[in-house]
C-alpha positions in Angstrom: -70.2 2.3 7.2 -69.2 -0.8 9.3 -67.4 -3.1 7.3 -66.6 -5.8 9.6 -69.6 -7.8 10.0 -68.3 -10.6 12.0 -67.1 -10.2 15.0 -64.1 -11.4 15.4 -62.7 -12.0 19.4 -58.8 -12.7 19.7 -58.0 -15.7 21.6 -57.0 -15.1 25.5 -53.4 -13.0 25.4 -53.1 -12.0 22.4 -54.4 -8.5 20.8 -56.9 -7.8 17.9 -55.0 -7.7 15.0 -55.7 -4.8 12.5 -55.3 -6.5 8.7 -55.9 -5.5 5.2 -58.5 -6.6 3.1 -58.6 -5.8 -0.7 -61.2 -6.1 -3.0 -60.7 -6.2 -7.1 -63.8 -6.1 -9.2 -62.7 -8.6 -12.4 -63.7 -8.3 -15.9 -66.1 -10.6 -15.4 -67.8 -9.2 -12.4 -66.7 -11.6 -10.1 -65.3 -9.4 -7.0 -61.7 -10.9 -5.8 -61.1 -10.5 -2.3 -57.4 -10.8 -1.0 -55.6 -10.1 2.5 -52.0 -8.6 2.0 -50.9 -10.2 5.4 -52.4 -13.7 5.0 -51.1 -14.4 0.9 -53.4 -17.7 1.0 -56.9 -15.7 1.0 -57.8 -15.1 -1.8 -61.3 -15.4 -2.6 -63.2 -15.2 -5.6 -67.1 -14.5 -5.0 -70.1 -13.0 -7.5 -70.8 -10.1 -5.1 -68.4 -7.9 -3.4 -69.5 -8.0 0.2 -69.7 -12.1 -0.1 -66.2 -11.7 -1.2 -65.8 -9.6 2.0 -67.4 -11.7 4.5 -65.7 -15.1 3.2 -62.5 -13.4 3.3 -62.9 -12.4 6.9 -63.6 -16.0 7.8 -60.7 -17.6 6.2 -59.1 -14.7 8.1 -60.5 -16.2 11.3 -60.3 -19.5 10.4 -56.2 -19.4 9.5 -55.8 -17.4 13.0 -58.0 -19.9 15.0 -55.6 -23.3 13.2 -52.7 -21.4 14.2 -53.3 -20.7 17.6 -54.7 -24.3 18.4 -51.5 -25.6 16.4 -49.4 -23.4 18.4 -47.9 -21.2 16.0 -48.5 -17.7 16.5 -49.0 -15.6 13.9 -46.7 -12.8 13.4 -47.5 -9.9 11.2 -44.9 -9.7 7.9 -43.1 -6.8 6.9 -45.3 -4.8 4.2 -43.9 -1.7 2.3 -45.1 1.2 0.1 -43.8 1.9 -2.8 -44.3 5.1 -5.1 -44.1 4.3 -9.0 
C-alpha cells in the first residue's frame, strides 16, 4: 500500500529525504500524527489518513521555508532504546 500520497520533489541539489511519520489513535478517536525528525508536526485530525496527509504537508511546507530561508535542514540524531 502506498502511503505517500503527495508527491513530494526535493529542491535542485539536495536528496529526497526518508522521515518518520507516526500516527497515535487517541481515546477520543482523534488520530495524532507526529514526525520524530521535525518535533513541530504534530497534527491532530478525526481520520487517520487526514492526519497523514496534513502531516506530510507541514513536512513539505517546513522543508520548502527552510530552503528559501537558506537554512538547510539537517537530519538529528535519533536513537533506539530497548526498555
Amino acid at each position: 500500500m502506498n502511503h505517500d500520497p503527495l508527491p513530494y520533489t526535493a529542491p535542485t541539489g539536495r536528496e529526497p529525504l526518508e522521515l518518520h511519520i507516526t500516527l497515535y489513535e487517541m481515546p477520543d478517536g482523534m488520530y495524532l500524527a507526529t514526525c520524530a525528525e521535525i518535533p513541530p508536526c504534530q497534527i491532530l485530525r478525526g481520520n487517520k489518513d487526514h492526519a497523514f496527509t496534513d502531516a506530510r504537508r507541514f513536512i513539505k511546507q517546513f522543508l520548502d521555508e527552510r530552503a528559501e530561508s537558506g537554512r538547510p535542514f539537517t537530519l538529528p540524531e535519533i536513537r533506539t532504546v530497548r526498555i
